[in-house]
N, C-alpha and C positions, 0 to 999 in steps of 0.2 A: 425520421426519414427512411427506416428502413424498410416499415412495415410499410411505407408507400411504392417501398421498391419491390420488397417482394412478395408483400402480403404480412398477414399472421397467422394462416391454418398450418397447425402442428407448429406454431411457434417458430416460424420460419426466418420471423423479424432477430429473434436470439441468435440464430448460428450465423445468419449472415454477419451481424456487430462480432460475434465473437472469432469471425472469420478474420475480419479488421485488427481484432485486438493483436492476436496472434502474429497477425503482421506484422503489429508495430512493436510488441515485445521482441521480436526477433531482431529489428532493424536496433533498438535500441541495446537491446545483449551486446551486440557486435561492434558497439562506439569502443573505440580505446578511452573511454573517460567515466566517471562519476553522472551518473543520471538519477534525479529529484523527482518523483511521481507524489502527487499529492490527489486524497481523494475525503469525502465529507464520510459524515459515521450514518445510521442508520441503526435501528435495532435488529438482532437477530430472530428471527422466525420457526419456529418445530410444531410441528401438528399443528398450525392455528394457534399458538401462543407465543406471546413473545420471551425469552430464554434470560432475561437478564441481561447479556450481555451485546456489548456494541461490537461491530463488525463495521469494513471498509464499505461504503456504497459506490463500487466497482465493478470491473468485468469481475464476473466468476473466477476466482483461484486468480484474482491477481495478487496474494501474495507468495502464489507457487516460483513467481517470473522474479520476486525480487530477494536481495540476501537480506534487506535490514527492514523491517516496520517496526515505526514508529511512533505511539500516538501522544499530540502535543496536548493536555491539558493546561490551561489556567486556572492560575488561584489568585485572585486581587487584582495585582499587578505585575505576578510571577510567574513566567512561563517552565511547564514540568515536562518532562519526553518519560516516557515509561516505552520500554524495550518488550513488543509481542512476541516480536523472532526475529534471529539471531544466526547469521552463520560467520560471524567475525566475532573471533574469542575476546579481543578488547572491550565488545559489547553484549555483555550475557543478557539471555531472556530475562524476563523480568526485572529489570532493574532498572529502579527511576533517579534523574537526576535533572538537574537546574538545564534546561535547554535553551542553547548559544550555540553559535555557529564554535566556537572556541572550545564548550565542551568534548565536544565531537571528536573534533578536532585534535584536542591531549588523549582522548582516549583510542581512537582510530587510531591517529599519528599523521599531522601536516603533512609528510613529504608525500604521502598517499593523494592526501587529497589537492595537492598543488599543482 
């Protein structure tokens, strides 16, 4: 919808969404509460190849706007969180565990998140 709006020469359809985004990262920084952003993975891209690694399929640098990512893998019928980044010391980078809402939750600390 945007490149209907504003076009795409010089990529114009980008700044205007990331105009939006911006927006809404701000409005959502400013809740006095706990806010959930979920986004699908994609492969990462360098010179025309792909790097191995999975990345958000998001605005650019949406994990500059948030303190904790998260990615949820399963195995069978086990749900895993493996910690990208971290700015809450209860939840250090890299580190994977059984993911529940309850996990989190002993590790953050309920009263946070109540």
């Amino acid at each position: 919808h945007y490149s209907r709006k504003v076009g795409t020469q010089f990529s114009a359809h980008y700044g205007e969404a990331n105009r939006d985004w911006k927006r809404l990262a701000t409005l959502l920084s400013s809740l006095d509460m706990n806010v959930v952003l979920t986004c699908f993975q994609k492969n990462e891209w360098a010179n025309g190849d792909m790097t191995g690694r999975m990345v958000a399929d998001g605005p650019k640098k949406v994990d500059h706007a948030v303190d904790l990512v998260i990615e949820v893998r399963r195995v069978g019928a086990d749900r895993f969180g493996f910690v990208h980044k971290s700015r809450i010391h209860e939840l250090p980078s890299d580190k994977e565990f059984p993911f529940s809402y309850d996990a989190i939750a002993e590790a953050y600390g309920r009263e946070v998140l109540a």
